[in-house]
SEFIZA-3560 file (N, C-alpha, C; in Angstrom, 3 decimals):
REM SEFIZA-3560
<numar><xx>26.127</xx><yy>41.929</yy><zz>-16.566</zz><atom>N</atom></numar>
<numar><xx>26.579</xx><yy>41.179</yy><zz>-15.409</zz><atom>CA</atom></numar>
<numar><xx>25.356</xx><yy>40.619</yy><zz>-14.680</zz><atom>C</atom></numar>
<numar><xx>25.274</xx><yy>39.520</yy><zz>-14.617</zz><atom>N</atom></numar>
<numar><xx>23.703</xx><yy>38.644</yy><zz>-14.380</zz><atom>CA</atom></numar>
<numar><xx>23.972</xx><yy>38.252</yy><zz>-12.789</zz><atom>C</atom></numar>
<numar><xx>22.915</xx><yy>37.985</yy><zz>-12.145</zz><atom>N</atom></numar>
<numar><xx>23.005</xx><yy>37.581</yy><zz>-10.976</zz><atom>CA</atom></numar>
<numar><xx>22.392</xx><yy>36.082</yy><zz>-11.052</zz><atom>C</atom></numar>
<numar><xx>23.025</xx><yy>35.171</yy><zz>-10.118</zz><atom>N</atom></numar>
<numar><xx>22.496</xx><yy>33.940</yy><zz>-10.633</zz><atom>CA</atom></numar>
<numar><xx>21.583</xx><yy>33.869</yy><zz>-9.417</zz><atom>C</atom></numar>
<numar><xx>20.055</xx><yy>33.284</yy><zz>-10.072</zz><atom>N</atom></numar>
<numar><xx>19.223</xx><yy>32.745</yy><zz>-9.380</zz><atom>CA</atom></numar>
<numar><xx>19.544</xx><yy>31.204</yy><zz>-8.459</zz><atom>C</atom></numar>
<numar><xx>18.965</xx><yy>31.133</yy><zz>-8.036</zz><atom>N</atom></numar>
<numar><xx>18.624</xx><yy>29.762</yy><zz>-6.979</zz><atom>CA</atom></numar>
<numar><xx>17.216</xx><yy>29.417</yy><zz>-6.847</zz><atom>C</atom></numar>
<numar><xx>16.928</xx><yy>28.512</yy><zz>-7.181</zz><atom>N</atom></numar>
<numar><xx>15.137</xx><yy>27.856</yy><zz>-7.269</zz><atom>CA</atom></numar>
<numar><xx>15.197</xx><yy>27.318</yy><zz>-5.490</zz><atom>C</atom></numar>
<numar><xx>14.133</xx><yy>28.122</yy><zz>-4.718</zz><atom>N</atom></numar>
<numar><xx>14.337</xx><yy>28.142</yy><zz>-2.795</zz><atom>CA</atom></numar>
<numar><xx>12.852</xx><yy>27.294</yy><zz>-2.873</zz><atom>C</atom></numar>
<numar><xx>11.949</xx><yy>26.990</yy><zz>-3.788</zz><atom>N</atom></numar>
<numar><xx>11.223</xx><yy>25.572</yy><zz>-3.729</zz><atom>CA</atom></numar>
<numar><xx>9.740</xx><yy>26.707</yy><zz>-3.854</zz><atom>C</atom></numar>
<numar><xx>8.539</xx><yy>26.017</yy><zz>-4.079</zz><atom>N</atom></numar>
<numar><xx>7.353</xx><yy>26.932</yy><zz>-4.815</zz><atom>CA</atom></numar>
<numar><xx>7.550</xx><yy>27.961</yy><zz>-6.103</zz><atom>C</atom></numar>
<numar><xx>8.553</xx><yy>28.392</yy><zz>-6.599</zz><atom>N</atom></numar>
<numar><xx>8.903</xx><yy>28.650</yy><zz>-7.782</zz><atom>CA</atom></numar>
<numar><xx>9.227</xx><yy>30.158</yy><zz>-6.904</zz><atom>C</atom></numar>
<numar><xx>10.239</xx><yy>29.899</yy><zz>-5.909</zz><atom>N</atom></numar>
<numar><xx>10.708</xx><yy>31.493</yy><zz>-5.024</zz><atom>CA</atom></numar>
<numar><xx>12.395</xx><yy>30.916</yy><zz>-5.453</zz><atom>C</atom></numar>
<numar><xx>13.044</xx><yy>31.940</yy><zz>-5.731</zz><atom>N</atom></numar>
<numar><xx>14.093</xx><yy>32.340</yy><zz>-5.769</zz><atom>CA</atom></numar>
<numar><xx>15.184</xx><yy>33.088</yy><zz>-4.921</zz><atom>C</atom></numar>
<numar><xx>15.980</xx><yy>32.737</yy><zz>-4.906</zz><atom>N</atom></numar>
<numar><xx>16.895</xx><yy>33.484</yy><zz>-4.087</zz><atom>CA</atom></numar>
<numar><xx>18.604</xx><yy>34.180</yy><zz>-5.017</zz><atom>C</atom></numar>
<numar><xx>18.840</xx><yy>35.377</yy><zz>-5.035</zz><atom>N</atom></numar>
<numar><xx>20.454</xx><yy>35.763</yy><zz>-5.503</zz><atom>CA</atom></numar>
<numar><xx>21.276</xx><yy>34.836</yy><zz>-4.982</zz><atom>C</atom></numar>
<numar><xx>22.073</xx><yy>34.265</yy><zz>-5.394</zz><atom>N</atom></numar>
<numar><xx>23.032</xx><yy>33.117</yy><zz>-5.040</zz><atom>CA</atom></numar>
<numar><xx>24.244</xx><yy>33.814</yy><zz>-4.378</zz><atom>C</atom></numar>
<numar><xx>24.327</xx><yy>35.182</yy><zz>-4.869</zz><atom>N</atom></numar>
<numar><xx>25.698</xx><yy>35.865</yy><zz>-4.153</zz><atom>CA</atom></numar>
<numar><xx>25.139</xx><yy>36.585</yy><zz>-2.576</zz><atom>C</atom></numar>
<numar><xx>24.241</xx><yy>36.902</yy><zz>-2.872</zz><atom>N</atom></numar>
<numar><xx>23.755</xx><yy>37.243</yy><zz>-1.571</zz><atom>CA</atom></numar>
<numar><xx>23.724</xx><yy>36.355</yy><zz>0.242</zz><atom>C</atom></numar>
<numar><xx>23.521</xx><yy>34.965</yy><zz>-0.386</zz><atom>N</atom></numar>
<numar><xx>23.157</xx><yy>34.014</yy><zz>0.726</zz><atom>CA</atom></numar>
<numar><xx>24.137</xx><yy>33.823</yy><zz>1.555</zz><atom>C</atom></numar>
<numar><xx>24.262</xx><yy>34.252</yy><zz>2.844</zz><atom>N</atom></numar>
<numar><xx>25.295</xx><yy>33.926</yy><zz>3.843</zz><atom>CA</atom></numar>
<numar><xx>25.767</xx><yy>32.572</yy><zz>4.342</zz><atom>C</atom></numar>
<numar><xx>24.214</xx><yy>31.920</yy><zz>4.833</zz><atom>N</atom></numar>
<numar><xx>23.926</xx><yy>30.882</yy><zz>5.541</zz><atom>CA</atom></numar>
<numar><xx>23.264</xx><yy>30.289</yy><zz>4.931</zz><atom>C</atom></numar>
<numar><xx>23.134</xx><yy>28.566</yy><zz>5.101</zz><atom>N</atom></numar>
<numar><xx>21.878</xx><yy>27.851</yy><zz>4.608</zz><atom>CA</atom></numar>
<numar><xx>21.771</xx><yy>26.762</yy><zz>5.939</zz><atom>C</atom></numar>
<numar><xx>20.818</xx><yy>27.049</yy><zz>6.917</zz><atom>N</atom></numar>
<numar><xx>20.729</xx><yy>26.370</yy><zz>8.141</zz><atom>CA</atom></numar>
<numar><xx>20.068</xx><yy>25.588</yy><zz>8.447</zz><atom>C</atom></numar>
<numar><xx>19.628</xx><yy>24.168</yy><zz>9.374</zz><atom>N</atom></numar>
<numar><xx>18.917</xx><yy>23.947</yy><zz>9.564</zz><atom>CA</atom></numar>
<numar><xx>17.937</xx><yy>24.136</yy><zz>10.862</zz><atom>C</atom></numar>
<numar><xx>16.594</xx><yy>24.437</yy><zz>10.614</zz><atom>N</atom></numar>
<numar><xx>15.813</xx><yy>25.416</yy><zz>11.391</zz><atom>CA</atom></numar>
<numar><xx>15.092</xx><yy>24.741</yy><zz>13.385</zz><atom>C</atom></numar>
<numar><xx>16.056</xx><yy>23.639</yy><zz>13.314</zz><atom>N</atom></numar>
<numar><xx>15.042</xx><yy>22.808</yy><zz>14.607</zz><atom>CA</atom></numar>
<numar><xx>15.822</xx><yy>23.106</yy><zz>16.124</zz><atom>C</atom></numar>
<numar><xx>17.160</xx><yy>23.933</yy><zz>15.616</zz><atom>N</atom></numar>
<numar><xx>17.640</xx><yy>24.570</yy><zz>17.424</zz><atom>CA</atom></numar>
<numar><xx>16.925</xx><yy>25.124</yy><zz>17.814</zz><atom>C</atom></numar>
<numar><xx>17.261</xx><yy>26.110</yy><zz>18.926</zz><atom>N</atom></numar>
<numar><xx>16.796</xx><yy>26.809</yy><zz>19.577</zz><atom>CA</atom></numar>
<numar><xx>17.268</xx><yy>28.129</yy><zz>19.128</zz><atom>C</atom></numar>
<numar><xx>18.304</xx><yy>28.537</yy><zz>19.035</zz><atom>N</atom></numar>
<numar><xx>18.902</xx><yy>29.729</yy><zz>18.434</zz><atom>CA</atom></numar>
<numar><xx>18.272</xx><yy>30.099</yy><zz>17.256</zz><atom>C</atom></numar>
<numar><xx>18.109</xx><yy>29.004</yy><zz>16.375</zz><atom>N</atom></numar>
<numar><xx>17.690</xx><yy>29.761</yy><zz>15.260</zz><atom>CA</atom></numar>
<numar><xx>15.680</xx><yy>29.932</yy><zz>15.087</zz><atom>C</atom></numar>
<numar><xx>15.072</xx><yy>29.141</yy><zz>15.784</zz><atom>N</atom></numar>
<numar><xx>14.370</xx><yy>29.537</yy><zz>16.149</zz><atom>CA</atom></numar>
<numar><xx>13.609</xx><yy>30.761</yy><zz>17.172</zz><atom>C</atom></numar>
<numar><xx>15.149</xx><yy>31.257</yy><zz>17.453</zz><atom>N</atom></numar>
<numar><xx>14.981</xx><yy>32.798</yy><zz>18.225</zz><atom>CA</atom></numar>
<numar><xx>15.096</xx><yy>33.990</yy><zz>16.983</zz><atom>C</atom></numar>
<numar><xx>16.328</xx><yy>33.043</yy><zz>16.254</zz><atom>N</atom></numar>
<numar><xx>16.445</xx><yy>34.495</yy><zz>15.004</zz><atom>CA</atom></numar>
<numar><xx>14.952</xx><yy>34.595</yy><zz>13.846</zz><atom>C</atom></numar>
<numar><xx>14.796</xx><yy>33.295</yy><zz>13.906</zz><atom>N</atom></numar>
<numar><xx>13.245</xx><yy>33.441</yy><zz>13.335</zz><atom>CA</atom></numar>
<numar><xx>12.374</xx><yy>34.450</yy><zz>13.804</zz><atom>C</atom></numar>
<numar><xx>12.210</xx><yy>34.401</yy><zz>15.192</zz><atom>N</atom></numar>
<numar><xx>11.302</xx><yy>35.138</yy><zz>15.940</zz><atom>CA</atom></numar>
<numar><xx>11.784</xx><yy>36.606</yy><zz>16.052</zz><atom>C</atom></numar>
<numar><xx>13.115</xx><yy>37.052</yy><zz>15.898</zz><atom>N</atom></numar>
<numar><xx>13.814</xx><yy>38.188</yy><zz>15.243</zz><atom>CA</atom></numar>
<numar><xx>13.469</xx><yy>39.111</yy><zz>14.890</zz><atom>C</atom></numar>
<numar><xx>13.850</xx><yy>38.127</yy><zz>13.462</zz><atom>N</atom></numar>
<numar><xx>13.880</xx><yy>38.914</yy><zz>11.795</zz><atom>CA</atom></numar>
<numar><xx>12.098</xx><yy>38.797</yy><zz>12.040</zz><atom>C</atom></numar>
<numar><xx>10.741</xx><yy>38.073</yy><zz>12.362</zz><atom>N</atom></numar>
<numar><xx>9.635</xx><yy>38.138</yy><zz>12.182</zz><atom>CA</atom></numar>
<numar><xx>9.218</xx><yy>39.581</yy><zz>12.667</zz><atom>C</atom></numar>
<numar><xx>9.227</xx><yy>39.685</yy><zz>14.162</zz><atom>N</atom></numar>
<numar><xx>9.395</xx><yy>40.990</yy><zz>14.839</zz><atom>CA</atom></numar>
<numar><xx>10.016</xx><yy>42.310</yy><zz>14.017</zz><atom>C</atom></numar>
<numar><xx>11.077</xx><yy>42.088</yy><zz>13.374</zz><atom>N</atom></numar>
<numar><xx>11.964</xx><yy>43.609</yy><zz>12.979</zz><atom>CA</atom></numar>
<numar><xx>11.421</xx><yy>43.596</yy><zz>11.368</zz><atom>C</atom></numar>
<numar><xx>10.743</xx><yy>42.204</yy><zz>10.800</zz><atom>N</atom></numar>
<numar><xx>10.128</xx><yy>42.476</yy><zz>9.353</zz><atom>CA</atom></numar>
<numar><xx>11.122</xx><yy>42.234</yy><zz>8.369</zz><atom>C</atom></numar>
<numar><xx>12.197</xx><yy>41.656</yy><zz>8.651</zz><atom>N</atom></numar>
<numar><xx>13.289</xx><yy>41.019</yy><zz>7.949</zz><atom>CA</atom></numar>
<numar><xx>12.735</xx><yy>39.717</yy><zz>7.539</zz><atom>C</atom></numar>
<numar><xx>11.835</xx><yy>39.268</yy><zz>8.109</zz><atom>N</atom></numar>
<numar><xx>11.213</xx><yy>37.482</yy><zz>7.631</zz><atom>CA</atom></numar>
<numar><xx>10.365</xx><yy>37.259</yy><zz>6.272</zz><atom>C</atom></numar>
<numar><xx>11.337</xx><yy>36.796</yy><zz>5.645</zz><atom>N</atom></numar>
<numar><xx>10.542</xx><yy>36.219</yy><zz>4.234</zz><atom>CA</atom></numar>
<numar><xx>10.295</xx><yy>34.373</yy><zz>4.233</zz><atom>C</atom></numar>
<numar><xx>9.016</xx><yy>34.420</yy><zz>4.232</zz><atom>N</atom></numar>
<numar><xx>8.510</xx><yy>33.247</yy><zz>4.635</zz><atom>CA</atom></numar>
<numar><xx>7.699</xx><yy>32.675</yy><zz>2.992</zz><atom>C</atom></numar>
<numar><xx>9.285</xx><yy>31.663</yy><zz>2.766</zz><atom>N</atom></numar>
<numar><xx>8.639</xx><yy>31.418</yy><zz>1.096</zz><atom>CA</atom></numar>
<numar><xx>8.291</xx><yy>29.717</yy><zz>1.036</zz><atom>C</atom></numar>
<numar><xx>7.359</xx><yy>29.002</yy><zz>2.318</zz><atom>N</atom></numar>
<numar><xx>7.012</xx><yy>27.981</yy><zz>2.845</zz><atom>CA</atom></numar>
<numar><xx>5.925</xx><yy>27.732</yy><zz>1.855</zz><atom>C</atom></numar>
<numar><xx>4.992</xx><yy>28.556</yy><zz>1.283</zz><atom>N</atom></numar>
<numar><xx>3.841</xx><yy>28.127</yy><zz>1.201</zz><atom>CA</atom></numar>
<numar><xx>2.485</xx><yy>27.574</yy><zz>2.004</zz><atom>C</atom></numar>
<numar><xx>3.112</xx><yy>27.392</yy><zz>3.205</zz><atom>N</atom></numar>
<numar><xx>2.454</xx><yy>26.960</yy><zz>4.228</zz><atom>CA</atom></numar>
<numar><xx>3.019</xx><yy>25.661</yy><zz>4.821</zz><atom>C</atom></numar>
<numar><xx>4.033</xx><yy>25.640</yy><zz>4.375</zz><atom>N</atom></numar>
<numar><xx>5.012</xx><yy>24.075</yy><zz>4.666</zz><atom>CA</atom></numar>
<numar><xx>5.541</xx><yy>24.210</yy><zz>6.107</zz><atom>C</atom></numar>
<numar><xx>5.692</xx><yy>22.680</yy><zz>6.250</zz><atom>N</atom></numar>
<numar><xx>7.151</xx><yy>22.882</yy><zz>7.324</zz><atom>CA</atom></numar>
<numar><xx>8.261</xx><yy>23.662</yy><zz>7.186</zz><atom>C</atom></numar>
<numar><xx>8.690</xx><yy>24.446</yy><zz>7.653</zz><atom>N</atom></numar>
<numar><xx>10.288</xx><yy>25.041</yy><zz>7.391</zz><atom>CA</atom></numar>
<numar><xx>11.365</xx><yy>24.324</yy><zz>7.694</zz><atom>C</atom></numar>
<numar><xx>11.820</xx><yy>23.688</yy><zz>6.497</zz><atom>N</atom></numar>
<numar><xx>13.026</xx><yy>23.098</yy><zz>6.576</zz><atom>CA</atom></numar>
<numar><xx>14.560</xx><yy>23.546</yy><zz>6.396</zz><atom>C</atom></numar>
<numar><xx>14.670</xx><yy>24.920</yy><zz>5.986</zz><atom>N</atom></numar>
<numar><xx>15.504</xx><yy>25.379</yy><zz>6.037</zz><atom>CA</atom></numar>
<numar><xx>15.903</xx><yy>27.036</yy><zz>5.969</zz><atom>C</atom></numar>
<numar><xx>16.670</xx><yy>27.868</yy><zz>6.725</zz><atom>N</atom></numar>
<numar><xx>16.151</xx><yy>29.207</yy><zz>6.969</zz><atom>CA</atom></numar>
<numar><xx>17.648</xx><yy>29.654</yy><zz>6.045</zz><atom>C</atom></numar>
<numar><xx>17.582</xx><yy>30.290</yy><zz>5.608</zz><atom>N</atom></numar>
<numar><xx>18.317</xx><yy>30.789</yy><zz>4.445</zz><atom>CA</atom></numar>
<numar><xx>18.873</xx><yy>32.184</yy><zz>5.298</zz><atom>C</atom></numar>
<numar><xx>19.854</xx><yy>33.127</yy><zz>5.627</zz><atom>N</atom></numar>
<numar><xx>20.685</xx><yy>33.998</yy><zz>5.977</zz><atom>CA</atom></numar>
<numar><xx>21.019</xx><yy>35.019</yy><zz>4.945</zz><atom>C</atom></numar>
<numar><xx>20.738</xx><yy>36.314</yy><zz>4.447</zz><atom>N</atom></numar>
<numar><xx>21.362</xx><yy>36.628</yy><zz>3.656</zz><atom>CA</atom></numar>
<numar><xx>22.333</xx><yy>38.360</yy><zz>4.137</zz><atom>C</atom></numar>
<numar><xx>23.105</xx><yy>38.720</yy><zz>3.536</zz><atom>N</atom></numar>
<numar><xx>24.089</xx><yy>39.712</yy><zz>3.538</zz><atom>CA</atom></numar>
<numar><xx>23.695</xx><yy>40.719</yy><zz>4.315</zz><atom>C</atom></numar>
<numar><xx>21.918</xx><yy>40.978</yy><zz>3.699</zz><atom>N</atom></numar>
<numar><xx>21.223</xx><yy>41.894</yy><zz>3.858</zz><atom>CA</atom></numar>
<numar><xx>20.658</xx><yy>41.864</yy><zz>5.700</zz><atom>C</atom></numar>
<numar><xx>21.137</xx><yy>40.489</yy><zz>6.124</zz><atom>N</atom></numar>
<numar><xx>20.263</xx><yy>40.519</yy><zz>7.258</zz><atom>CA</atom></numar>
<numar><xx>18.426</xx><yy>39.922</yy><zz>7.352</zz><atom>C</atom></numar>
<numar><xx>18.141</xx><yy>39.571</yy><zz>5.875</zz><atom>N</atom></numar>
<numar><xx>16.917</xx><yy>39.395</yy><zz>6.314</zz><atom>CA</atom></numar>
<numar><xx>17.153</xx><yy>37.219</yy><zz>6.607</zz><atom>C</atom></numar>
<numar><xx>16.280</xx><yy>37.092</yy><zz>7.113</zz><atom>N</atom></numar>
<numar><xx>16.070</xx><yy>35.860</yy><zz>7.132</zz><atom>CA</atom></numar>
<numar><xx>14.864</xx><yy>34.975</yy><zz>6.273</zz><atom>C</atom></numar>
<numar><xx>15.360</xx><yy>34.074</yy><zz>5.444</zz><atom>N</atom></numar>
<numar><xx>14.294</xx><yy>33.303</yy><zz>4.410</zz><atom>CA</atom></numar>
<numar><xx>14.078</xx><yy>31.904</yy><zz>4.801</zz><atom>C</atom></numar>
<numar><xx>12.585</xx><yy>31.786</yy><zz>4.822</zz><atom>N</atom></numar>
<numar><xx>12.422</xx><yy>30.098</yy><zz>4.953</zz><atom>CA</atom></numar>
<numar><xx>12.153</xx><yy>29.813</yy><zz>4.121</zz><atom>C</atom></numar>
<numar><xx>12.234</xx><yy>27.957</yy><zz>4.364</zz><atom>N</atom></numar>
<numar><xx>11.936</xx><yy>27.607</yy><zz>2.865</zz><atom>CA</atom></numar>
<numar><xx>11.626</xx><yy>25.778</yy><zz>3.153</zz><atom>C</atom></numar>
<numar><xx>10.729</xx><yy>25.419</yy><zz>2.501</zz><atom>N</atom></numar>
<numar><xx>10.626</xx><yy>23.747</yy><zz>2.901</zz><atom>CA</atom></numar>
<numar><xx>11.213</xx><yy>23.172</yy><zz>1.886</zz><atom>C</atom></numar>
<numar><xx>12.149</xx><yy>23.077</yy><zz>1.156</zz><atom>N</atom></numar>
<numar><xx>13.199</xx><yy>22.440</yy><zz>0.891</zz><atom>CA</atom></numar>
<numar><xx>14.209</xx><yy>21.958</yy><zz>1.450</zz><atom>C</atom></numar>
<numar><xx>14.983</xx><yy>20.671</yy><zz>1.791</zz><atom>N</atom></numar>
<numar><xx>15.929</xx><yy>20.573</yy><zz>2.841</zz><atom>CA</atom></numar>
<numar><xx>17.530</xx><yy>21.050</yy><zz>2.520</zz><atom>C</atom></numar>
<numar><xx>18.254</xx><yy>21.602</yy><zz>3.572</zz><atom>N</atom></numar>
<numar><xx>19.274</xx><yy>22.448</yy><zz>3.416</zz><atom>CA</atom></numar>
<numar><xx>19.776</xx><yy>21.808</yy><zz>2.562</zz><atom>C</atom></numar>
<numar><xx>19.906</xx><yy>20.993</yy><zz>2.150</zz><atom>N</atom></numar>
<numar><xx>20.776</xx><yy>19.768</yy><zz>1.311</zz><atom>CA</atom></numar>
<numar><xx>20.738</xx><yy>19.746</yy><zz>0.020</zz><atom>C</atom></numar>
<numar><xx>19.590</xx><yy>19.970</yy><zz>-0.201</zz><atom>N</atom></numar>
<numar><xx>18.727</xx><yy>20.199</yy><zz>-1.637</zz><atom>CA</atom></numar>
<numar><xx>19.322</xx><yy>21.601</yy><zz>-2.037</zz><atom>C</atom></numar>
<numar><xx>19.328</xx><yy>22.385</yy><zz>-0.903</zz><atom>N</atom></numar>
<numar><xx>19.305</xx><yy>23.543</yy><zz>-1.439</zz><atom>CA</atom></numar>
<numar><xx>21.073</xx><yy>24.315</yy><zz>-1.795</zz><atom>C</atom></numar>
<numar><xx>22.027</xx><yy>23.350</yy><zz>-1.050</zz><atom>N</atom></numar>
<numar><xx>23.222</xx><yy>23.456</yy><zz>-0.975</zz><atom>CA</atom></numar>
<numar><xx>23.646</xx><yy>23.024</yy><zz>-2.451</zz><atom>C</atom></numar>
<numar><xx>22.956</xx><yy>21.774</yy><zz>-3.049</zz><atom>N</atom></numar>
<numar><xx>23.275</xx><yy>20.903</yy><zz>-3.756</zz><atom>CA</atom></numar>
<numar><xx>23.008</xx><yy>21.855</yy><zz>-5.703</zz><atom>C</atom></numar>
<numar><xx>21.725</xx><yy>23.043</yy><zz>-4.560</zz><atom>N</atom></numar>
<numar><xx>21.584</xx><yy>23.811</yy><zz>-6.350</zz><atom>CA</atom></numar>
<numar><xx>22.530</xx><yy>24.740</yy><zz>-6.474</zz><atom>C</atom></numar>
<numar><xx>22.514</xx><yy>25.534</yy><zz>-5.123</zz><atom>N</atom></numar>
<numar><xx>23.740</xx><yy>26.115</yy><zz>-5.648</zz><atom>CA</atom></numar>
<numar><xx>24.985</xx><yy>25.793</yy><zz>-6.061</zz><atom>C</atom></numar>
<numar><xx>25.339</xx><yy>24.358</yy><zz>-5.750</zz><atom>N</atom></numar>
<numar><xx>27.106</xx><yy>23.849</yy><zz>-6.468</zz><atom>CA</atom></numar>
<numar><xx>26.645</xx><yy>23.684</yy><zz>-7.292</zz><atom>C</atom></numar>
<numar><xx>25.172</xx><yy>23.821</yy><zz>-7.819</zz><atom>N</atom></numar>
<numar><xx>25.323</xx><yy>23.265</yy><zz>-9.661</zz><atom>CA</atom></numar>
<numar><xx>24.814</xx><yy>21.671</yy><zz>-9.993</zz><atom>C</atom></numar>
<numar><xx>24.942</xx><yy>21.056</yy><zz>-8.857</zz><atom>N</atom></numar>
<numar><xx>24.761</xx><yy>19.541</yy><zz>-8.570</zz><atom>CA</atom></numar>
<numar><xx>23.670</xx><yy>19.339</yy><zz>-9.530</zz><atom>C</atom></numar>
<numar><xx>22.262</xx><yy>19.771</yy><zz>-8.966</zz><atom>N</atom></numar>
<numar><xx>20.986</xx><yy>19.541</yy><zz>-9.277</zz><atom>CA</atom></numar>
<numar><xx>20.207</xx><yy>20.704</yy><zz>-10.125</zz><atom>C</atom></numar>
<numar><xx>19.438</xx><yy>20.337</yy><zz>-10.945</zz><atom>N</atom></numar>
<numar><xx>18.799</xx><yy>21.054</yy><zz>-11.755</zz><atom>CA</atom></numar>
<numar><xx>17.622</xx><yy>22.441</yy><zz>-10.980</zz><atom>C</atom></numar>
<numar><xx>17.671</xx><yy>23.677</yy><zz>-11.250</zz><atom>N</atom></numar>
<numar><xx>17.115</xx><yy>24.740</yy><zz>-10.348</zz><atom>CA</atom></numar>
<numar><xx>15.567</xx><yy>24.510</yy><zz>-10.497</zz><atom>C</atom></numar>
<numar><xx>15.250</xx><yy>23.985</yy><zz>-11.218</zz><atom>N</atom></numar>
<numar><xx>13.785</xx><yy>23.588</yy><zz>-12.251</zz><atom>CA</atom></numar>
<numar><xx>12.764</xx><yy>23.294</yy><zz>-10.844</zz><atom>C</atom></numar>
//
């Protein structure tokens, strides 16, 4: 029983069943949960050093960034676009 990957951009991955949310990161709210999950050590910061374009939510509670745009990243998980 396989878990399907998700390509989250720099060659970082994410469990596809896991992901709650796929948000975009320029409110204010979610720039508080950023500051959060950073504080409590829930923050996986898979930017590379990028802009964060999109903060990923998962089951677990932790919070993931990622400079891929939510769109892109919505679009791998339906299968749309190639994970590559």
């Amino acid at each position: 029983m396989g878990q399907r990957l998700v390509h989250i951009g720099f060659g970082n991955m994410v469990v596809a069943e896991r992901v709650v949310a796929i948000i975009h990161p320029t409110s204010a709210p979610m720039k508080r949960l950023k500051e959060e999950a950073k504080e409590t050590g829930r923050l996986v910061d898979a930017t590379q050093g990028r802009k964060t374009r999109a903060i990923l939510v998962t089951d677990s509670n932790h919070v993931i960034l990622s400079a891929i745009q939510p769109e892109t990243i919505v679009n791998r998980f339906s299968g749309e676009e190639p994970d590559g």
